[in-house]
LORO-623039 format. One line per field, with one value per residue (C-alpha): residue number from 1; residue in one letter; x, y, z. Coordinates in Angstrom, 3 decimals. Example, Ala and Ser with C-alpha at 12.3 -4.5 7.8 and 13.67 -1.06 7.14 Angstrom:
! residues 2
n = c(1|2)
res = c(A|S)
east = c(12.300|13.670)
north = c(-4.500|-1.060)
up = c(7.800|7.140)
***
This chain:
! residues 109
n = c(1|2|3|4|5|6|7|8|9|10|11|12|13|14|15|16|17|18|19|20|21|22|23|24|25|26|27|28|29|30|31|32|33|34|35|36|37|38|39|40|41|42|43|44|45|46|47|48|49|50|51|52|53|54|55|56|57|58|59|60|61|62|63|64|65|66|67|68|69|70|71|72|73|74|75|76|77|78|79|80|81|82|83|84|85|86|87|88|89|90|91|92|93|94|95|96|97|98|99|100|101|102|103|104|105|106|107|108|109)
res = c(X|X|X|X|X|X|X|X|X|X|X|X|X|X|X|X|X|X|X|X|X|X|X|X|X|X|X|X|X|X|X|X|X|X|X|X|X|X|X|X|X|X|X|X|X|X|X|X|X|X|X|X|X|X|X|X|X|X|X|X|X|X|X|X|X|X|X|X|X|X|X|X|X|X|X|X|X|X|X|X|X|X|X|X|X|X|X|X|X|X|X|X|X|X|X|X|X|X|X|X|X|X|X|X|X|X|X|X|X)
east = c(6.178|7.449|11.496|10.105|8.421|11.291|13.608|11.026|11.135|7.160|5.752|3.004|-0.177|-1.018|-4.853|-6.100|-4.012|-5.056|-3.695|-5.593|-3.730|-4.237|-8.036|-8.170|-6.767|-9.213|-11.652|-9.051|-7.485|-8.114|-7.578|-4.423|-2.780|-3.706|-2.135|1.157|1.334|0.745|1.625|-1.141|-2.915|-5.342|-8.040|-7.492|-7.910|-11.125|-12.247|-11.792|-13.237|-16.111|-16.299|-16.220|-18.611|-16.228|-17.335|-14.791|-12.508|-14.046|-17.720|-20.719|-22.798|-25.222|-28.498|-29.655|-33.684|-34.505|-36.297|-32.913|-31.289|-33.389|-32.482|-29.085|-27.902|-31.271|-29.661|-25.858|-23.873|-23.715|-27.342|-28.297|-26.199|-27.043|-31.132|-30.087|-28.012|-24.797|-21.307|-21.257|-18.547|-21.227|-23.867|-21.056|-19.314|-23.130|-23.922|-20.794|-20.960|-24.297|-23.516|-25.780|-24.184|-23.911|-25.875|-25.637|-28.336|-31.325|-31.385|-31.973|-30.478)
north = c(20.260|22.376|21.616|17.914|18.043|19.953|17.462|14.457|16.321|16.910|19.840|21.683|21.523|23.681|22.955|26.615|26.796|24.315|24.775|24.332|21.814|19.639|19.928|19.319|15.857|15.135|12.121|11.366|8.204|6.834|9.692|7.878|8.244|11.594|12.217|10.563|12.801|16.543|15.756|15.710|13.293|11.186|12.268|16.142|15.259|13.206|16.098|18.340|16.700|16.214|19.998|20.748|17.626|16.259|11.982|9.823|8.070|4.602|5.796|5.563|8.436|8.104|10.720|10.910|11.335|13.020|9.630|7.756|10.755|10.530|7.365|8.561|8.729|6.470|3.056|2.035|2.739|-0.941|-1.551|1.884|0.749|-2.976|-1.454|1.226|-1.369|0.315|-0.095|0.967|3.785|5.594|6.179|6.647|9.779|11.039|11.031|12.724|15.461|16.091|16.859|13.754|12.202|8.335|5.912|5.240|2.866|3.953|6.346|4.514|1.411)
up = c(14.453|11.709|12.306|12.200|9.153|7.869|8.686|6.940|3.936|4.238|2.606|3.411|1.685|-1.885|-1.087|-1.847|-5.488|-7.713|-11.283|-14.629|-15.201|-12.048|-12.193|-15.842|-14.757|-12.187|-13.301|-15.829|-14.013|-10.462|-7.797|-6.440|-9.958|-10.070|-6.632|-6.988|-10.504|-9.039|-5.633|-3.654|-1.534|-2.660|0.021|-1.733|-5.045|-4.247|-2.648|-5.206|-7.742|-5.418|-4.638|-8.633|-9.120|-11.567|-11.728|-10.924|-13.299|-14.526|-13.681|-15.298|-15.987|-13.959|-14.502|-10.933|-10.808|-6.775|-6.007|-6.383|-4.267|-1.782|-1.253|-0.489|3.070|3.938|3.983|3.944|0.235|-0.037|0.227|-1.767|-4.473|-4.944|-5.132|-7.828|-9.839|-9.919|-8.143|-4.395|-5.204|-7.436|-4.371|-1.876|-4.860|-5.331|-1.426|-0.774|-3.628|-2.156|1.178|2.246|5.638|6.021|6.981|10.664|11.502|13.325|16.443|19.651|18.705)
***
């Protein structure tokens, strides 16, 4: 796998050295921006900024009350979103930055 990846031209991943540069970008610009500029994939820098619970770029901020986090996690994104009033990718950011798994219907369906 390694002489193959070699040959592709794919590096490895930097995931344990982010600069202060690269994470002073993050929620700057969509997270695909951000990865074609440092180099990274887009699925690491949305995780990063999740880790560091940096917003993403173009979203509102949000104050989260525990009622409306509760609902998290409870109901699919979609629905959770469209009873909150605000853009699906906000709940699905704010479930994910809290750990919260998703919505997966009831148990003995």
């Amino acid at each position: 796998m390694c002489l193959r990846r070699k040959k592709l031209d794919i590096h490895w991943s930097r995931s344990s050295s982010w600069t202060a540069e690269e994470i002073n970008l993050l929620g700057t610009m969509p997270d695909r921006q951000v990865a074609q500029i440092i180099g990274r994939s887009e699925t690491a820098v949305n995780s990063c900024r999740l880790r560091r619970q940096i917003p993403g770029w173009g979203t509102t901020d949000k104050q989260w009350t525990k009622r409306e986090e509760k609902l998290l996690g409870t109901k699919p994104d979609r629905v959770a979103a469209q009873l909150l009033g605000v853009p699906t990718k906000i709940v699905e950011d704010r479930r994910r930055m809290l750990n919260i798994p998703a919505y997966r219907g009831k148990a003995g369906k």
